[in-house]
N, C-alpha and C positions, 0 to 999 in steps of 0.2 A: 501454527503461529510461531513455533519454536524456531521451526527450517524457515522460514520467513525471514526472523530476528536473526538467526545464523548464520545465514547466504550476504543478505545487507553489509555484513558486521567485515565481507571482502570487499564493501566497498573503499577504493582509496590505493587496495591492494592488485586487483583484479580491474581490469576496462571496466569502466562507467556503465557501457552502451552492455557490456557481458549480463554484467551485478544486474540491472534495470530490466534486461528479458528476461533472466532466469526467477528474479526475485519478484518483480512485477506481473507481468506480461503471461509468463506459466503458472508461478505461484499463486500469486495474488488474484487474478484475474479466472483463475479457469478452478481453483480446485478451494482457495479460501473467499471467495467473493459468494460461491454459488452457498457457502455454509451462511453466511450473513444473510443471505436471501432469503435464508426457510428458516432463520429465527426470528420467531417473534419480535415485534417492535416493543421496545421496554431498557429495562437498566443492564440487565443479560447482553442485550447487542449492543448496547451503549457502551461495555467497560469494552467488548470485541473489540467494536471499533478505534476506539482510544486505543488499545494494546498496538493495534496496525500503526497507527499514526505514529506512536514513540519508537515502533522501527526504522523508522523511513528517515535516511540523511537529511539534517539540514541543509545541509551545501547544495542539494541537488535542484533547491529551493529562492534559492538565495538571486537567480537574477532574472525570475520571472515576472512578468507584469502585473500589479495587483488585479483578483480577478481570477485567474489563469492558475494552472496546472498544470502538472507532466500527461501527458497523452495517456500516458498507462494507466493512469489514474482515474481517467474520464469517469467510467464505470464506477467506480467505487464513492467516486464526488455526488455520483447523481445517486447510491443508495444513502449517504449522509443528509443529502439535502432531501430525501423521502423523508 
């Protein structure tokens, strides 16, 4: 979660579409998604989850349609709403 919160922290500095594969897409998706999977459901994945969340730019947010998501996220929207 640290390199998660670290990598993001280039966005602004580094290409949008760079930050979002490496930070989302590798990170998030392939090697801290699958940790949220095998934790138990409880206050333990709850704070996980939150932690992920306050990494993530709001800007990147900012002119999506209510509803909607970044693609890289699909996955991780559909372990919140489990």
């Amino acid at each position: 979660l640290q390199l998660l919160s670290n990598v993001l922290l280039w966005d602004g500095i580094v290409q949008e579409d760079t930050v979002r594969d490496l930070g989302l897409s590798k990170l998030l998706n392939r090697y801290l998604l699958l940790n949220l999977l095998n934790t138990p459901p409880g206050p333990d994945n709850i704070e996980k989850c939150n932690k992920v969340v306050a990494c993530l730019p709001e800007r990147w947010f900012r002119d999506l349609k209510s509803g909607s998501t970044l693609p890289e996220l699909l996955n991780f929207c559909q372990h919140l709403l489990q």
